[in-house]
C-alpha positions in Angstrom: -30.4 -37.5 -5.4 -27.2 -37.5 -7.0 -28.4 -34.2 -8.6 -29.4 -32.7 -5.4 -25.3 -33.6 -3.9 -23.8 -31.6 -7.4 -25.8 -28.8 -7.2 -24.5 -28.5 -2.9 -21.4 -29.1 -3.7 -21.1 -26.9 -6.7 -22.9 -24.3 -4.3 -20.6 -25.1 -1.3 -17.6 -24.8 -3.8 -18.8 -21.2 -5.1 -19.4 -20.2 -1.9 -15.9 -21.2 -0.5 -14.3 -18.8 -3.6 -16.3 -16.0 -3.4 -15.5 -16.0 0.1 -11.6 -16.2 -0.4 -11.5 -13.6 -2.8 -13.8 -11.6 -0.5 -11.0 -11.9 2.5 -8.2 -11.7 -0.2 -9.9 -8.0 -1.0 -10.2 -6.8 2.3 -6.8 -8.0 3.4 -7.2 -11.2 5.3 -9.2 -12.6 7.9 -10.2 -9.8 10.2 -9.6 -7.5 7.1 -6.0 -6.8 8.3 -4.3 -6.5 5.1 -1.2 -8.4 4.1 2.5 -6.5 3.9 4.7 -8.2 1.5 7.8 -5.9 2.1 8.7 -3.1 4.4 11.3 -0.7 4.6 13.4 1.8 7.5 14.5 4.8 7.0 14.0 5.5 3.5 14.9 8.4 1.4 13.6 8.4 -2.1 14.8 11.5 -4.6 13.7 12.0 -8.1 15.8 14.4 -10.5 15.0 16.6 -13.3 15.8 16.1 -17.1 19.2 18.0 -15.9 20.2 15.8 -13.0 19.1 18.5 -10.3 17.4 17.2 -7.3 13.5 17.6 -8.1 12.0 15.9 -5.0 13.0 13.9 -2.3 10.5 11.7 0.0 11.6 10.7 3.3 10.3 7.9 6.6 11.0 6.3 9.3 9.0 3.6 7.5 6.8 2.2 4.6 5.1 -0.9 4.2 3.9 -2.1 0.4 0.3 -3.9 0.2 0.2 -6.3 -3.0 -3.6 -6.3 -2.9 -4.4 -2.6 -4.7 0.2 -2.3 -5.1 -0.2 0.8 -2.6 2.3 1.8 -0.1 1.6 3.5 3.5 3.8 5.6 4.9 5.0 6.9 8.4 5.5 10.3 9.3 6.5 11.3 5.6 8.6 14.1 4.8 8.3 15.5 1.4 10.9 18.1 -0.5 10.0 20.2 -3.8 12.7 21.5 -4.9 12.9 24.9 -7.0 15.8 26.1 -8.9 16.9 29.3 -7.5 14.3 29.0 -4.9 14.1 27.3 -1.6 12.3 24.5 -1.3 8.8 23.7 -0.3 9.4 21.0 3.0 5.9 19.0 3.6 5.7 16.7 6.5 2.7 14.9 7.4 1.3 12.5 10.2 1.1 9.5 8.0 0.9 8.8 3.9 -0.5 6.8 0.9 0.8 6.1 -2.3 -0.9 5.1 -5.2 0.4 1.7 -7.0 1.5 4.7 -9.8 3.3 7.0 -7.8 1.0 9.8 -9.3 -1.1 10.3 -5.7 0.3 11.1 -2.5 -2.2 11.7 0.4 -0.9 13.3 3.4 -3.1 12.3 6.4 -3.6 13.7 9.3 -2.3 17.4 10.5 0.0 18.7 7.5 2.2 21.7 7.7 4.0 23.1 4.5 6.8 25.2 4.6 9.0 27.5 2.6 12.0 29.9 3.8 12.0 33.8 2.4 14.5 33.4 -0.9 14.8 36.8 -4.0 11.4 37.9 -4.8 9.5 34.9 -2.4 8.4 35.7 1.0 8.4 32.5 3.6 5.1 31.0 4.3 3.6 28.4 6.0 0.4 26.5 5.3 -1.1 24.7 7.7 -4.2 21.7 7.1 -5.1 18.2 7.5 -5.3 15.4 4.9 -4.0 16.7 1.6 -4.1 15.3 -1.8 -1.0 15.8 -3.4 -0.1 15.0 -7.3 3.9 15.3 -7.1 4.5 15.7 -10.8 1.8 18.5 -11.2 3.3 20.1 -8.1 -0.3 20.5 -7.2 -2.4 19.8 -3.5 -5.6 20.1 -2.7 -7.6 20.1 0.6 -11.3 20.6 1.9 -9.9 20.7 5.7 -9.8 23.9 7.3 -6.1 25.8 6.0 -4.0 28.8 7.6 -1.9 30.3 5.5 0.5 32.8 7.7 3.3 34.6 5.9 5.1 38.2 7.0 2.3 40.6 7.8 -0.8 38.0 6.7 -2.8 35.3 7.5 -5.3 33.8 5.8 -8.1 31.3 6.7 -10.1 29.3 4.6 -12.0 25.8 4.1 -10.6 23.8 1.2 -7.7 24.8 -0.5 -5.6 24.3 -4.1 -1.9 24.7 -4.7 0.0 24.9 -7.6 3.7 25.2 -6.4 5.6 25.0 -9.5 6.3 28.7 -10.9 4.5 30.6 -10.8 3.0 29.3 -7.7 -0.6 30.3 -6.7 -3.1 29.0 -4.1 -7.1 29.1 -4.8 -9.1 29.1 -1.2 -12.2 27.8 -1.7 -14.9 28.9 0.9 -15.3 30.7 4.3 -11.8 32.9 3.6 -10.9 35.6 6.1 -8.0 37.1 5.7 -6.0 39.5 8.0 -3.3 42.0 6.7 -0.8 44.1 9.3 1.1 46.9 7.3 4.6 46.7 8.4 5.6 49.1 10.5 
């Protein structure tokens, strides 16, 4: 008998911490997951080796989750700059950040943006959830993407973006592309 009670309550207590670390994993009871700090209105900006403003990343809020050390982000804004270019301006519904910093997802409708500058035309590039790698300067997407700029547009399913110099995008499937001579 006294066998039969250790072996419950070993079982009872095995059962108890695979359980806790199950609700620990998925955030909590309900699988709501824990914040353990929050900020308001942040602006984050990152500098190259010669002290020039490389990007910047700004929110009306994140929240940090200890559980996988990711952050979630509201309404982000994202800056790349370019010496002797303009910028690329990326603002997005919502964000993740990896515990690294290395992955940025932008989720929801995304819209990417750069003004006309010497020897770059202004474009815009529109999608929904994008996979961004900040210190690649690379995205990628397999949502639908318009791509308007002076004269064109293009349409496509899935897209990759290299926007360090020289900058190239890679549509993936289904492209249709429209040109207008200027008149």
């Amino acid at each position: 008998i006294g066998l039969v009670f250790a072996v419950v309550a070993a079982t009872t207590w095995w059962l108890a911490r695979d359980s806790e670390e199950a609700l620990r994993l998925a955030g909590g009871p309900g699988g709501v997951r824990a914040v353990d700090s929050y900020l308001r209105d942040v602006e984050f900006v990152t500098h190259s080796a010669q002290g020039a403003p490389a990007r910047a990343l700004k929110s009306p809020e994140l929240r940090h989750y200890p559980d996988d050390d990711s952050t979630e982000v509201d309404a982000p804004r994202l800056v790349i700059y370019k010496p002797g270019r303009p910028p690329w301006r990326v603002r997005a519904e919502s964000g993740w950040v990896s515990s690294d910093g290395e992955l940025l997802r932008l989720l929801g409708q995304v819209h990417i943006e750069r003004d006309a500058g010497e020897g770059v035309r202004p474009m815009r590039i529109v999608t929904r959830n994008l996979r961004v790698e900040p210190e690649r300067d690379y995205a990628e997407t397999d949502e639908a993407v318009t791509v308007t700029s002076p004269n064109v547009r293009i349409d496509s399913i899935g897209m990759q973006a290299w926007l360090s110099d020289p900058g190239r995008i890679k549509f993936l499937s289904q492209v249709r592309g429209h040109y207008a001579a200027p008149q």
